[in-house]
C-alpha positions in Angstrom: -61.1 -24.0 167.8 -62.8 -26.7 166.6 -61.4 -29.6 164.2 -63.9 -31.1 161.7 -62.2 -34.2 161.9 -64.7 -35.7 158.5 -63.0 -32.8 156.5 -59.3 -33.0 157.3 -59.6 -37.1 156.4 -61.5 -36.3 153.5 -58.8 -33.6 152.3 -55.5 -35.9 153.1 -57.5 -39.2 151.2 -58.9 -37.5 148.4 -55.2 -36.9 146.3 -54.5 -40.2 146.6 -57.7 -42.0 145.1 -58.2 -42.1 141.3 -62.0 -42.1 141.8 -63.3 -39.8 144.0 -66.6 -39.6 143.8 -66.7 -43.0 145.4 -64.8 -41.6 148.6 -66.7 -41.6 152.1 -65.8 -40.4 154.8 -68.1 -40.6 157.9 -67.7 -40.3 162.0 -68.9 -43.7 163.1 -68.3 -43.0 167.0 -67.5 -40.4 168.9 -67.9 -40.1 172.9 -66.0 -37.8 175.2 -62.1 -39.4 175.1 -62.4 -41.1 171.3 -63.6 -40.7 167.7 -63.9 -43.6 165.5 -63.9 -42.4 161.4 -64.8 -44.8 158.9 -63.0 -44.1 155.2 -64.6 -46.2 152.7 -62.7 -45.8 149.5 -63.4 -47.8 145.6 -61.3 -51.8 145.8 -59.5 -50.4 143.1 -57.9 -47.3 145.5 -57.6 -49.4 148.3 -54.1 -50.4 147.8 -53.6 -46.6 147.0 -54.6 -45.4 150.5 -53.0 -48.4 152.3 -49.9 -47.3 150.7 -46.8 -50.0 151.0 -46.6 -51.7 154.5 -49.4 -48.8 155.7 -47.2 -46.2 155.6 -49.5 -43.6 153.6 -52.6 -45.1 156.1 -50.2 -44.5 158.9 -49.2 -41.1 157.7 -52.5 -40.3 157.8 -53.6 -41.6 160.9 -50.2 -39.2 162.3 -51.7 -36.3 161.4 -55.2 -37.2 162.5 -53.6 -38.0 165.8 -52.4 -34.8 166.3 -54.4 -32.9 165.4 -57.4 -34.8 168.5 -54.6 -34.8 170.8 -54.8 -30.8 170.7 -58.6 -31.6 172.1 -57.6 -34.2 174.2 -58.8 -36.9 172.0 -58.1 -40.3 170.3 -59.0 -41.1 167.3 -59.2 -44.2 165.3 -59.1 -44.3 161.5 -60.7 -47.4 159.9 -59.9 -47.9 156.2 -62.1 -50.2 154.0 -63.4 -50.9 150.4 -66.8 -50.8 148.8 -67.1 -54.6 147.4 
């Protein structure tokens, strides 16, 4: 079973942001033991995402982890802002 890793990013980030349509979410590497994902999110959500000492960007980065560990894989989530 395959995990679209893009998609299940996309679906935890998109609740939290007040504008979504400015949401991307894009695989920047992937090789056989890692996956980077880029989320690039509006300035104003950033905080949003981040959540309070990272704990919503850790939350999210949990269940990412998870779910590539079940493939063997790391993953690495970077979060960013359009400027």
């Amino acid at each position: 079973m395959a995990v679209n890793f893009e998609k299940l990013v996309f679906d935890l980030v998109t609740p939290l942001v007040i504008h979504p349509e400015d949401l991307l979410v894009k695989i920047f590497s992937e090789d056989e033991e890692s996956i980077t994902i880029q989320v690039l999110v509006n300035k104003d959500d950033l905080g949003r995402v981040i959540g309070k000492g990272g704990k919503i960007a850790n939350a999210i980065r949990t269940i990412s982890y998870a779910a590539a560990s079940r493939i063997g894989k790391r993953i690495n989530i970077d979060i960013d802002s359009f400027e």
